[in-house]
N, C-alpha and C positions, 0 to 999 in steps of 0.2 A: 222409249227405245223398243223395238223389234226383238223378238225373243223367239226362239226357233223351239222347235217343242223338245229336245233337249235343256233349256233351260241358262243355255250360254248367249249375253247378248251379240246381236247379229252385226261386223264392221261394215264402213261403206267401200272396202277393198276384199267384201265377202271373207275374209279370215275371221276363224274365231279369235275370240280376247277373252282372258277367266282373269275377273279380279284377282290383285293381289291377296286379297284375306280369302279366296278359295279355292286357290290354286292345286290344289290335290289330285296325285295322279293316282288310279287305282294299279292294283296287280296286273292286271290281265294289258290295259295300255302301256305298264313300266316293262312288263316283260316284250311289248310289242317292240318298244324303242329301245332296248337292248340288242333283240335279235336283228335290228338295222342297220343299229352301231357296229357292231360286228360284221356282218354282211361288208358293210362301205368301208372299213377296215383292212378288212382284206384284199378288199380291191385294191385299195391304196398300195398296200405292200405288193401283191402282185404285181401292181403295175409298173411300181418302182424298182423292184426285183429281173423284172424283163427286159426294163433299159438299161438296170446296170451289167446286163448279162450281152446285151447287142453291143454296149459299148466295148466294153474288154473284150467278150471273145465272141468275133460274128460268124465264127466258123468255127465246128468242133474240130478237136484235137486230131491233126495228121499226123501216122510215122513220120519220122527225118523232119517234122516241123514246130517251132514252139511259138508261143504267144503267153498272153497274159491272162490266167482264168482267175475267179472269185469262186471263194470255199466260202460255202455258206452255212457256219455252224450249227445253226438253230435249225435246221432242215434234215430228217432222216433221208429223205430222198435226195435233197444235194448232195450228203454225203457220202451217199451210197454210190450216187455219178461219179463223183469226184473220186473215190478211189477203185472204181471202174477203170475212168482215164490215169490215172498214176498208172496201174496194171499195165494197161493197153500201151505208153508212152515208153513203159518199162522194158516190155517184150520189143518193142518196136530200137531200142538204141537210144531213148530219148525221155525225157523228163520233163514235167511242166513250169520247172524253172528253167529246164535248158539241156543242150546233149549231156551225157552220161560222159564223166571221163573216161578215156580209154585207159587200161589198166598196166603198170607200166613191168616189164619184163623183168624174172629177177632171176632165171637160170644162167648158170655159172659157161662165160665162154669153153666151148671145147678144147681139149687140147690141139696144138696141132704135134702132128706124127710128122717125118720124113724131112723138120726144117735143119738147114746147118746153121751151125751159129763160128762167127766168123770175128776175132781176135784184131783190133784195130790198134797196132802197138801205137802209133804217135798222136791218133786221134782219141786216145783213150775211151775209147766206145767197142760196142758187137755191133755187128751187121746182122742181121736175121734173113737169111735165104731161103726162100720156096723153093725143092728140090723140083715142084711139078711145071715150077716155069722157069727158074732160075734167075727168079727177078728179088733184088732186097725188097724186101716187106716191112722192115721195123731199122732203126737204129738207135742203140742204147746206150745211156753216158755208164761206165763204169770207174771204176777209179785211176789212177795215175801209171801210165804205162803198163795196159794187160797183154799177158805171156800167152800162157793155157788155157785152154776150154774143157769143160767136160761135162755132158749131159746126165741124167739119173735113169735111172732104167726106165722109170715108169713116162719121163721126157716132159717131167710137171719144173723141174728145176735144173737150172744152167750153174755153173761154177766158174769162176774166172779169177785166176790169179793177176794180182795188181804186183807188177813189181816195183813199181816206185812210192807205194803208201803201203806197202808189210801187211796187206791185206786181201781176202777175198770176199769179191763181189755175188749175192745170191740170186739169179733171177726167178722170177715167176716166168713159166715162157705159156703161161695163158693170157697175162696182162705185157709184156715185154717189158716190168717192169723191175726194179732191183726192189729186194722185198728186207735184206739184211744183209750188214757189210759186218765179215767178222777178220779182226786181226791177229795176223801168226807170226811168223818168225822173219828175220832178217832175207829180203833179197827173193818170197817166191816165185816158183818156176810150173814147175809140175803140178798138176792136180790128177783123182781120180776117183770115182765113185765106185764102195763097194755092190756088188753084183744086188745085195738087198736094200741097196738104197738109204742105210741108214747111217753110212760114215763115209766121209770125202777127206783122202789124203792127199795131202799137199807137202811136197820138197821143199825144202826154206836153204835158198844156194847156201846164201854164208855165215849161215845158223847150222851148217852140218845135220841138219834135223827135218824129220817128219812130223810135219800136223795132224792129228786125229781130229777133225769136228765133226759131233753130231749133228746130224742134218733134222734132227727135230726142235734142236733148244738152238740152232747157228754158235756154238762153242766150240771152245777148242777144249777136249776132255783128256788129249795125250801128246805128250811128247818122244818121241821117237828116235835120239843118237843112231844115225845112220853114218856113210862116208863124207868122205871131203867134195865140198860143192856138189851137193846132190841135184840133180836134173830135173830127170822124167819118172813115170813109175806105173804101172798096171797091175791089174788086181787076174786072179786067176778064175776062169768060172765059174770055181764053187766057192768063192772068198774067203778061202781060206790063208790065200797070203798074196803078198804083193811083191812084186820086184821095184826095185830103184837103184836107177845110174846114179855111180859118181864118179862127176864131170874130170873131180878133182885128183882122186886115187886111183882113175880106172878102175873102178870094181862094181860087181851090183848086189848091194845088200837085198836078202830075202828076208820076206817079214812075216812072222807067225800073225796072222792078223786075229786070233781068236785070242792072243797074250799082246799082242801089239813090243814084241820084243824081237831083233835080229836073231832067226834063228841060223843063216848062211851067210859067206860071204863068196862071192866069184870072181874071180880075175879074170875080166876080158879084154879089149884093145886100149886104141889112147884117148881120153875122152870120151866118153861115151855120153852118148845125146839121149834118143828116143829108144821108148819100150813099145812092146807089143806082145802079149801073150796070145798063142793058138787058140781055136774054138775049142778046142779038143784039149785043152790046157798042159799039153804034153809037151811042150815049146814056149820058150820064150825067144823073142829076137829083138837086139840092140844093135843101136848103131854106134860106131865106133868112128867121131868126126879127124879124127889125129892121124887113126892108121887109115881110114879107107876103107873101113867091111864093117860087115852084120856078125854078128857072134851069135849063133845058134845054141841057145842051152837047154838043154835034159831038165828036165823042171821033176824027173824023178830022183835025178842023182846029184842034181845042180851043179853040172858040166859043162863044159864047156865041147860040144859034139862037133860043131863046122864052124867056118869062118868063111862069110860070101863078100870076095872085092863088088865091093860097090859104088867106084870112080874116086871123085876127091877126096869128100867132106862131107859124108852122109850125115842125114840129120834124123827127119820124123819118119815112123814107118808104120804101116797098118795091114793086117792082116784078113783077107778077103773071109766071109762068113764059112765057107769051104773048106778056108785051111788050106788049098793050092796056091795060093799066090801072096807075095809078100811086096807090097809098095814102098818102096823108097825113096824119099827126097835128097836130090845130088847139089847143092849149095852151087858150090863156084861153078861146075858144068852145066848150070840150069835144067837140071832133069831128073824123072824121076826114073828110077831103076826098078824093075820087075823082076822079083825071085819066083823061082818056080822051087816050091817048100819041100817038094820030093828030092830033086837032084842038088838043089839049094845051089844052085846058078842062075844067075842073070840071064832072063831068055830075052828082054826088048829095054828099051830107052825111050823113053817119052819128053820131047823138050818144052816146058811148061813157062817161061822167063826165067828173071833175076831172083835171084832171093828165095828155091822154095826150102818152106821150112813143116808146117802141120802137115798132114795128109790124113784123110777119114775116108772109110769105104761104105757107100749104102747099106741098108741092112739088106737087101737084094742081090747083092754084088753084081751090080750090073753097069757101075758108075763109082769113079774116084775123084775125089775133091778136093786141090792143092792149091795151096796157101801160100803164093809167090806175090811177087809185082801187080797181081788178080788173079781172083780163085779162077782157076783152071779146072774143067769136068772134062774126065777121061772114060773113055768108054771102055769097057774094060775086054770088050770083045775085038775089039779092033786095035786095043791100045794107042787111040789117036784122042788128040784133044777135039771134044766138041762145040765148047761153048766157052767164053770168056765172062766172068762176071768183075765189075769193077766194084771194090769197097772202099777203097782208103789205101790203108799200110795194112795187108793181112798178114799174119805170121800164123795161128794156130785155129783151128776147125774142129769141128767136130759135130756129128748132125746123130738127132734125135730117134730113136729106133719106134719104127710104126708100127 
């Protein structure tokens, strides 16, 4: 055999061949074939590294676009890329799994200011009125036959007396929704919010009696022996006390609202319907549906000072922010009556339809709001109706001060 001066015999496919008994590799060749190993190793992975990288993602990451990348753990520099692009995805509205949810709103709807809310006696629902269009916005079930309305200062809560389930309905008037139904006494009528917002009195006809609830716990905290079939009732600017007709006795109990005890009683006409105290809280005025007038009383001496004929069968009445002018609803004559609070005469007549019964003045006073056959908007400049809005069956109104 051929023997190459190495010492290895020579094949006839010129590769070496080392017997099996001397097969030994030294250092210096073991380290050769290591550093090969290695070398060809990483090609491998590279190589493989590259196509798994064309297949998944053959375009890097665009804002507003995603696809499918590979994180490659064993790699500082993959991963240094890798949360490069998270960054860059992040800033951009976008994520390498996918869009970013958009984050979902949690501020509280604003109040709205300036809406009426609108008493639907046989559809037992409100109607919610936009005062800036005069269009219904919302309609809300309340309970069984509602009478009264009555807003809270701050115009976060509606009050509605239910007269055929002995209870009043609370709304939210951010959500238009009833948020607590509290029950009072037999038959109510009247509601009223004290000027601070933390107690709403309610007439109970034929329970002789006024409701005290607190408007933070929706309870009824007092009882109140007023007259026979008490009505209506309003609270005086400074809440200090309230007035309530009664329907029954003709008289209007005055109420120490800081003892919630009758500390007056008045004799005015026959029947007496709606209240109304002055801005100036110097005045109260009822109407008086039996005899035909307003009773003007001294709220300092709790007298009886004037009597204004006011047609048939006066009912609701509201008192313009100025304290000049006094609106009154004419039942059977379909109208309402206009006092002038100086001379305390009827200076105009406004024929509104069948039936009016609420009546509520802007906080502006530049618009009145009567609750007949359809709420009727009265200009108050002109004393002419401007606008007709249909609800149902309105009886009582009352809008939200902005």
């Amino acid at each position: 055999m051929k023997r190459c001066r190495l010492g290895r015999p020579w094949r006839a496919s010129h590769g070496w061949e080392v017997p099996l008994r001397k097969r030994r590799i030294t250092p210096a060749v073991a380290g050769w074939w290591l550093r090969i190993s290695i070398t060809l190793l990483g090609v491998v992975i590279a190589a493989g590294l590259s196509t798994s990288m064309a297949v998944s993602s053959p375009t890097p990451p665009v804002p507003g676009q995603t696809g499918r990348f590979v994180h490659v753990t064993n790699h500082a520099d993959n991963v240094a890329d890798q949360r490069s692009d998270n960054g860059a995805s992040a800033r951009a509205g976008t994520s390498l799994a996918g869009p970013l949810p958009t984050p979902t709103p949690t501020t509280t709807p604003p109040v709205r200011r300036g809406s009426a809310y609108v008493t639907n006696y046989e559809l037992d629902t409100v109607a919610v009125i936009d005062t800036t269009t005069n269009t219904v916005i919302a309609t809300i079930p309340v309970g069984d036959r509602p009478l009264d309305v009555a807003v809270n200062p701050a115009g976060t809560r509606v009050y509605v007396t239910n007269e055929g389930s002995n209870s009043v309905s609370v709304i939210d008037a951010t959500t238009d929704t009833v948020i607590a139904t509290v029950p009072v006494g037999d038959r109510p009528k009247g509601v009223a919010v004290s000027p601070d917002g933390t107690r709403a009195y309610v007439t109970n006809s034929f329970s002789g009696t006024v409701a005290v609830i607190d408007t933070t716990t929706h309870t009824v905290i007092a009882t109140i022996p007023v007259g026979e079939a008490p009505r209506d009732l309003a609270f005086t600017p400074d809440g200090t006390r309230a007035y309530v007709s009664n329907a029954g006795s003709g008289t209007v109990s005055v109420i120490d609202a800081t003892t919630d005890t009758v500390m007056a009683t008045v004799p005015v006409g026959g029947s007496p319907q709606g209240v109304a105290v002055s801005p100036d809280g110097t005045r109260a005025y009822v109407t008086n549906s039996f005899s035909g007038g307003v009773s003007v009383i001294d709220t300092t001496t709790d007298t009886v000072i004037a009597t204004v004929s006011a047609g048939g069968s006066p009912q609701g009445v509201a008192v313009t922010p100025d304290g000049t002018r006094a609106y009154v609803t004419d039942s059977p004559f379909r109208a309402v009556r206009v006092i002038d609070t100086t001379t305390n005469t009827v200076i105009a007549s406004v024929q509104v339809g069948m039936n009016p019964q609420g009546v509520a003045v802007t906080s502006d006073g530049t618009r009145v709001y009567v609750a007949s056959s359809a709420v009727r908007v009265i200009d108050t400049t002109t004393n002419t109706v401007t606008d007709t809005i249909h609800v149902g069956t309105p009886f009582d109104v009352a809008i939200a001060t902005p």
